[in-house]
C-alpha positions as CSV (number, residue, x, y, z in Angstrom):
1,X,38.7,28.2,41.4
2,X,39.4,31.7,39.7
3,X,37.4,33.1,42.5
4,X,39.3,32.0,45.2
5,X,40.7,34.9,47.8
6,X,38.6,37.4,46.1
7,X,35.5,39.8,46.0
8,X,32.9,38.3,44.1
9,X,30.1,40.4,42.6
10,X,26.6,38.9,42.5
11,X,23.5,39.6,42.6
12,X,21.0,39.8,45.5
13,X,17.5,40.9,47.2
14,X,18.4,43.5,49.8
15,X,15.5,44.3,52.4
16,X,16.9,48.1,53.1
17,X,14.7,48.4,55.6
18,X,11.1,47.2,57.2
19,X,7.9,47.1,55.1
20,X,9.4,47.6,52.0
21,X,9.4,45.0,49.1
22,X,13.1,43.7,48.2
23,X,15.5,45.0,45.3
24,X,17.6,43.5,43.7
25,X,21.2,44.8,43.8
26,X,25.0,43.6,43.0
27,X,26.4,43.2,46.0
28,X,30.1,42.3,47.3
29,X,31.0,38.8,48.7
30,X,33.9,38.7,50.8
31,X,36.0,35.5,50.7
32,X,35.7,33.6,53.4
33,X,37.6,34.1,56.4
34,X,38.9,31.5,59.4
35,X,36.5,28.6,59.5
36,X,33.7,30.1,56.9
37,X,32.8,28.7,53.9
38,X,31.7,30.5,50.7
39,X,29.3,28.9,48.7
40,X,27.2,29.6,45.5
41,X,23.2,29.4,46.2
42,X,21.6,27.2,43.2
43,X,18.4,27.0,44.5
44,X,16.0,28.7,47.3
45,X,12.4,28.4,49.4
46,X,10.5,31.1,50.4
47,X,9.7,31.0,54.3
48,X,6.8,32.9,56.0
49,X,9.9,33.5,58.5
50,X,11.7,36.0,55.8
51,X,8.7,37.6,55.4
52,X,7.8,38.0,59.5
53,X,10.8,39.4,59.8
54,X,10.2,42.0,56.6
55,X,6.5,42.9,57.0
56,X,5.7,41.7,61.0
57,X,8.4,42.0,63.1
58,X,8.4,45.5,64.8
59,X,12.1,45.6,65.4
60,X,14.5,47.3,63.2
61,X,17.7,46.9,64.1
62,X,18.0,44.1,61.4
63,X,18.4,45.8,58.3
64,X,19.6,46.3,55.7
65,X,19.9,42.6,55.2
66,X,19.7,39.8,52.5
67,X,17.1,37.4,53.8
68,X,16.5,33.4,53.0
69,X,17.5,30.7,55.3
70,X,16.5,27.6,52.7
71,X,18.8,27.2,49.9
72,X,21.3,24.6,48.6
73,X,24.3,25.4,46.4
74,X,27.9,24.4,46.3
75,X,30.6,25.5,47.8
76,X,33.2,27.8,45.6
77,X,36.1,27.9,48.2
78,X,36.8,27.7,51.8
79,X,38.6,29.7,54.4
80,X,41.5,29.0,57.1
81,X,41.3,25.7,59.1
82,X,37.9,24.5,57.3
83,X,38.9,20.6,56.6
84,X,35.3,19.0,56.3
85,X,34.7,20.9,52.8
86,X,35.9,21.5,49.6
87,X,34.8,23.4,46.4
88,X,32.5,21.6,44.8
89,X,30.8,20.0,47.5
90,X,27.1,20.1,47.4
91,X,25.7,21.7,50.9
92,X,22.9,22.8,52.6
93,X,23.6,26.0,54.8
94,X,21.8,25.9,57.9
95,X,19.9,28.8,60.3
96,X,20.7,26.2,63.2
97,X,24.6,25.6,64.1
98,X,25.8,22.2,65.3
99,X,29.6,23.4,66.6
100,X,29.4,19.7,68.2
101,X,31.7,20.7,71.1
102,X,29.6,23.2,73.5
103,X,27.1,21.8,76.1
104,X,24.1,22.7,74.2
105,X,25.8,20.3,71.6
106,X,26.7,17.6,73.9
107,X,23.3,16.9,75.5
108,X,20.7,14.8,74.3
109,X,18.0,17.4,75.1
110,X,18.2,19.9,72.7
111,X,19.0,20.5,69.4
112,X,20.3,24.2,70.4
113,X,23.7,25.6,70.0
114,X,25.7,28.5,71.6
115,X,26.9,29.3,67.6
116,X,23.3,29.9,67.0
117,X,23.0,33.2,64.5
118,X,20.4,35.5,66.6
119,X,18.9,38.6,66.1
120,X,21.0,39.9,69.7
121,X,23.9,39.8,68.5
122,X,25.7,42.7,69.0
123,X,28.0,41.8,66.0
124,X,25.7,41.3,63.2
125,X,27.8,43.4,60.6
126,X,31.5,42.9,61.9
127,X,30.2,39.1,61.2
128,X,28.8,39.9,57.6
129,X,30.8,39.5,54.7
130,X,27.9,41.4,52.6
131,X,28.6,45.0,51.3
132,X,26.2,47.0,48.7
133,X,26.4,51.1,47.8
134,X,29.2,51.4,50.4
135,X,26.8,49.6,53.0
136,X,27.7,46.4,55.2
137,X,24.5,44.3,54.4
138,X,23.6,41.8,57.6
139,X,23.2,38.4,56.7
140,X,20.2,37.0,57.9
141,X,20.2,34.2,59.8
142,X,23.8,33.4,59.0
143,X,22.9,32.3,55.5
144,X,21.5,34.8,53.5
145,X,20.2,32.5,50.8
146,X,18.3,35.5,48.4
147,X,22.0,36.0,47.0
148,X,24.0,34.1,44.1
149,X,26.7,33.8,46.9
150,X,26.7,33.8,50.4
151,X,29.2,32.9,53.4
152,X,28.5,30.8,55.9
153,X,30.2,29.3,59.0
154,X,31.5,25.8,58.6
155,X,29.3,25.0,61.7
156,X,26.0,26.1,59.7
157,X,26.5,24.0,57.2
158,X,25.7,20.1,56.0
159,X,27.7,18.3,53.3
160,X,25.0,16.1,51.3
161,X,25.5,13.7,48.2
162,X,26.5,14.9,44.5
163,X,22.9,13.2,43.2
164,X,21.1,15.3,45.4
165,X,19.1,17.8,43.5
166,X,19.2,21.4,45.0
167,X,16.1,22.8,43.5
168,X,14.2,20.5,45.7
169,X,16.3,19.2,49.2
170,X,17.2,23.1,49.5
171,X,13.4,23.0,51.4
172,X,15.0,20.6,54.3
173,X,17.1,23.9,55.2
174,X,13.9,24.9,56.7
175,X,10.2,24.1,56.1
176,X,9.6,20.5,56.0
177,X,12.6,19.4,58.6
178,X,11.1,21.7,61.4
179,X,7.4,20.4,60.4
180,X,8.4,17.0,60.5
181,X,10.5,16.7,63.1
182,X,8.5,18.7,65.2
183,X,5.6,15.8,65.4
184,X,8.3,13.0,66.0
185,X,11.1,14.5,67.8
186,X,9.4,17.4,69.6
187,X,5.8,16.3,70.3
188,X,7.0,12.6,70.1
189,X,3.5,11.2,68.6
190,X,2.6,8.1,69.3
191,X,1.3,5.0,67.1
192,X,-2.8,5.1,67.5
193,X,-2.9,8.3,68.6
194,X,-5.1,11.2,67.0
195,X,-3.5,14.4,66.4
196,X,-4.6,18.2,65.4
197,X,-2.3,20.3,63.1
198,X,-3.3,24.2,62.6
199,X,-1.5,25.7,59.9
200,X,-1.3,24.0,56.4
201,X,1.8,25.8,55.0
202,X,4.7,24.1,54.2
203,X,5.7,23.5,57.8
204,X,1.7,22.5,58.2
205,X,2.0,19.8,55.9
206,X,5.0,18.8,56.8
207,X,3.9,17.8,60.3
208,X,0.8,16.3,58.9
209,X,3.4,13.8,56.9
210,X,5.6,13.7,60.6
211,X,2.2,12.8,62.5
212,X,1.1,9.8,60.1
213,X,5.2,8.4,59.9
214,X,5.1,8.0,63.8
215,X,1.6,6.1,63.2
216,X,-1.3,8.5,64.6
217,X,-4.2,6.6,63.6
218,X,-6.4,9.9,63.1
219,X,-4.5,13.4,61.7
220,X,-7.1,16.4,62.1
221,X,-5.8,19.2,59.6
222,X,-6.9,22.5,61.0
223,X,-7.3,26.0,58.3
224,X,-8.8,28.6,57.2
225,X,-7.9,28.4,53.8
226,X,-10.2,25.6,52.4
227,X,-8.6,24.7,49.7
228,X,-6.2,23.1,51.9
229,X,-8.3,20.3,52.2
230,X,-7.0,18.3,49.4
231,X,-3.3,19.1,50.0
232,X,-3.9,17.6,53.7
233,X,-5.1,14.4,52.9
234,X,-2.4,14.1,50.2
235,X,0.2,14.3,53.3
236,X,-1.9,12.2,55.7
237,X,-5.0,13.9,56.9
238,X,-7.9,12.0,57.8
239,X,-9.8,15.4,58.7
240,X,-9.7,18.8,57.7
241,X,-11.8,21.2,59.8
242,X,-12.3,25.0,58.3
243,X,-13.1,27.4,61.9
244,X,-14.7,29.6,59.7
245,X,-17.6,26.8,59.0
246,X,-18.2,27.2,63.0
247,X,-19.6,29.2,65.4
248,X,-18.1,28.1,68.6
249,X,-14.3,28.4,69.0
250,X,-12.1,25.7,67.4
251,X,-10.9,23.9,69.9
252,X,-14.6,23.5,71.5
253,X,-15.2,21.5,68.0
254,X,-12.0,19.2,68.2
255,X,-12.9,18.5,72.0
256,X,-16.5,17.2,70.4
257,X,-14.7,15.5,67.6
258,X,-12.8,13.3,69.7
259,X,-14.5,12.6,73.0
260,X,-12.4,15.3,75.1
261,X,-9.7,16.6,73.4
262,X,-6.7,15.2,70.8
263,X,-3.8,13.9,72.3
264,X,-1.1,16.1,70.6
265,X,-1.5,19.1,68.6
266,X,0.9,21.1,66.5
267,X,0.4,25.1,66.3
268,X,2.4,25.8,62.5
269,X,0.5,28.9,61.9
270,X,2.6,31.9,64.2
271,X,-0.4,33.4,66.1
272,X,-0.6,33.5,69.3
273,X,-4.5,32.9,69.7
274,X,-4.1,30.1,67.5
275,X,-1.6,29.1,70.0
276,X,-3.8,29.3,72.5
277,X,-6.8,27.1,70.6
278,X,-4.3,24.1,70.4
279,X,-3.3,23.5,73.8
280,X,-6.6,23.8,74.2
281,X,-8.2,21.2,71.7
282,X,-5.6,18.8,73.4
283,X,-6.7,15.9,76.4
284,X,-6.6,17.9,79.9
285,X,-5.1,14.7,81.2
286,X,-2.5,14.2,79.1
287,X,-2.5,16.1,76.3
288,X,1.1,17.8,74.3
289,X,0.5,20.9,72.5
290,X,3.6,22.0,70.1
291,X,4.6,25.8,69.1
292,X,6.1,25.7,65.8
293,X,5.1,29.0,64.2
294,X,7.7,32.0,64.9
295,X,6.2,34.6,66.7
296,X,9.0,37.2,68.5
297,X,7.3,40.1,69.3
298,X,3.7,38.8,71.0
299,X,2.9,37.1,74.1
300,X,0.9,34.1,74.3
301,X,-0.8,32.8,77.5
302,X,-3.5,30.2,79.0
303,X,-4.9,29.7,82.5
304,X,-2.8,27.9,84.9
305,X,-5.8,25.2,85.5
306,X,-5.4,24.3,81.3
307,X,-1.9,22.7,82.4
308,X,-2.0,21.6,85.9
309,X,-4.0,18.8,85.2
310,X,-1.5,17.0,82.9
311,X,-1.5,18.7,79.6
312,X,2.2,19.8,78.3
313,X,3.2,22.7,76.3
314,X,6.2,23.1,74.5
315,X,8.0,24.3,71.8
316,X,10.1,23.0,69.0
317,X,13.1,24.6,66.8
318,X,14.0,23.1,63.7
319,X,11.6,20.3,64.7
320,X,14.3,19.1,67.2
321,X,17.2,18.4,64.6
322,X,20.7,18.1,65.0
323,X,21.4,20.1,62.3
324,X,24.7,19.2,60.9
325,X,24.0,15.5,61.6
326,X,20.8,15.5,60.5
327,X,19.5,16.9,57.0
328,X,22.4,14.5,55.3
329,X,20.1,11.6,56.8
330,X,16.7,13.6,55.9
331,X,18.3,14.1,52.3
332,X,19.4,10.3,52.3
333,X,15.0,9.6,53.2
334,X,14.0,11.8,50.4
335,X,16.0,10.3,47.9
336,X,15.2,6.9,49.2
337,X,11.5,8.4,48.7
338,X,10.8,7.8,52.3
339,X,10.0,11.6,52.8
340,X,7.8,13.9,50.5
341,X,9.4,16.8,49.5
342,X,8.8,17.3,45.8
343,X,5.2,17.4,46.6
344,X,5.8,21.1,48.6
345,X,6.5,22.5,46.1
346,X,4.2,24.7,44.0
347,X,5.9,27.5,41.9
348,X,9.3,28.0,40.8
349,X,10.6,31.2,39.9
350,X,13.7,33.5,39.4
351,X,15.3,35.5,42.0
352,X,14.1,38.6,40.4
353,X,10.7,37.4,41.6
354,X,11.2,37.1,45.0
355,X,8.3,39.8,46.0
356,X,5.4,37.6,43.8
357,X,7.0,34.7,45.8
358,X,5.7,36.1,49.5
359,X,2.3,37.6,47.3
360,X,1.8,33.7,46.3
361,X,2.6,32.6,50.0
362,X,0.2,35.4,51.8
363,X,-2.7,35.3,50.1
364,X,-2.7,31.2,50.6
365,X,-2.0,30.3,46.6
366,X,1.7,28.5,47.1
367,X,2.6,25.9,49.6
368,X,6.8,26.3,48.7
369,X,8.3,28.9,46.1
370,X,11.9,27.8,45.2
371,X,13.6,30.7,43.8
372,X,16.6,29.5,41.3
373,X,20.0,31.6,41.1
């Protein structure tokens, strides 16, 4: 391509710092350097994580940055030593590395990596190929999908097939895979068993469709939004409980609703008392509660007694994926309409609109925004 071995020029939403609704600016896209890929961003979701870490995460040290960690694209040229890609492939860039040679990689037990991008790292802008006003911008996450452009490592990202349309597997970046995979990989649900989901975003619903695939004969969809109610049974609910319609707590009702207690529950909301409520809505015996929802900068706790008699609490990343290997098989199910994923999707709109995206997502009116480039 023209493009190749230079600066490109594009445009993207920098977060200059905390608390403060995105611009957008031209930036500068490097080329790609030993084992990177650069890639053009077609399409985008809008996670509640890019806005945790704008609006709720007290640390600062992050910015400025270009945030999104959902997007598909293709990829406009590649840097020394990358042999798996080649412009024009379609991709998916990915918050979770597979590098497929450390021991994180080479054990069945996790789905971790020591490539992971993390907000640690000492070397967040020697590793950014983002520059704006004479500023190195961080890329978030590694991916920085809320730019026409971005760089990625070749380790972070998954080669998928030409008739896959971007606008709509760009959400299995994110949203749906760690839903999904979170109720069959992480909390393993079993067939007949009854379940409890809190949290009916994307990643909410997404479990609720994870839950009924492994076979749970009863899905209880837990929110305080009651217009969720619809939405849940559409993915697989066979309840939706509102807390707000109660007086006792939460998980005092879903112990009465099932005879002592579900026998997994998924926590997809990112609060800590909500946290709490699902371990606690689960069997004592042998109950397995899930964390999903990202929460970096509060504690959560429970009495020792609410685990020592069986129940299991636990959390799950990217609902247990294998990245690389994975979303090319979770692309292959949606296309062969064994996954939902068009259904997520509410609202599409420009880059430009990025700010009404996290409006529609906060105050409960959007399940998925796709932002196109």
């Amino acid at each position: 391509m023209a493009t190749t071995g230079k600066v490109i020029k594009c445009k993207a939403a920098v977060a200059w710092e905390p608390k403060k609704l995105l611009t957008i600016e031209e930036i500068e896209v490097a080329p790609p350097q030993a084992h990177e890929v650069r890639l053009k961003v077609v399409a985008t979701g809008v996670c509640h994580s890019d806005y945790y870490v704008l609006y709720e995460d007290i640390r600062d040290y992050a910015f400025p940055c270009v945030l999104g960690h959902e997007g598909a694209g293709i990829v406009e040229s590649v840097g020394p030593g990358v042999t798996r890609f080649k412009p024009g492939d379609k991709v998916i860039p990915l918050f979770a590395s597979q590098c497929g040679e450390c021991l994180l990689c080479l054990s069945d037990k996790t789905n971790q990596c020591v490539k992971n991008w993390t907000l640690a790292d000492k070397d967040m802008k020697s590793k950014s190929r983002f520059t704006c006003k004479g500023k190195v911008i961080i890329q978030f996450m590694g991916t920085s999908t809320f730019s026409e452009y971005t760089v990625v490592s070749e380790v972070a990202l998954a080669k998928i097939p030409d008739s896959a349309p971007l606008e709509k597997v760009c959400l299995l970046g994110c949203g749906i895979s760690t839903g999904y995979g979170a109720a069959i990989n992480s909390a393993k649900v079993q067939p007949g068993s009854t379940c409890a989901v809190f949290g009916l975003g994307a990643v909410g619903l997404a479990a609720v469709m994870g839950c009924q695939a492994a076979g749970a004969s009863r899905i209880i969809a837990v929110d305080i939004n009651k217009d969720k109610s619809s939405k849940a049974k559409e993915f697989g609910a066979t309840d939706f409980v509102n807390p707000k319609d109660y007086k006792k707590p939460i998980q005092e009702v879903l112990m009465e609703m099932t005879d002592g207690g579900v026998d997994f529950s998924l926590e997809c909301a990112g609060n800590v008392d909500v946290m709490r409520s699902a371990l606690e809505s689960t069997r004592r015996a042998w109950g397995v509660s899930v964390i999903v929802g990202w929460v970096a900068v509060k504690d959560v706790s429970t009495k020792p007694v609410d685990l020592i008699c069986g129940r299991t609490w636990k959390g799950s990343s990217f609902g247990g994926w294998k990245s690389v290997q994975s979303v090319p098989k979770l692309v292959s199910d949606y296309m062969d309409k064994k996954i939902k994923v068009d259904e997520f999707i509410t609202h599409t709109l420009p880059l430009e609109k990025v700010n009404e995206a996290f409006d529609l997502m906060i105050t409960g009116k959007s399940i998925r925004t796709v932002l196109k480039m």
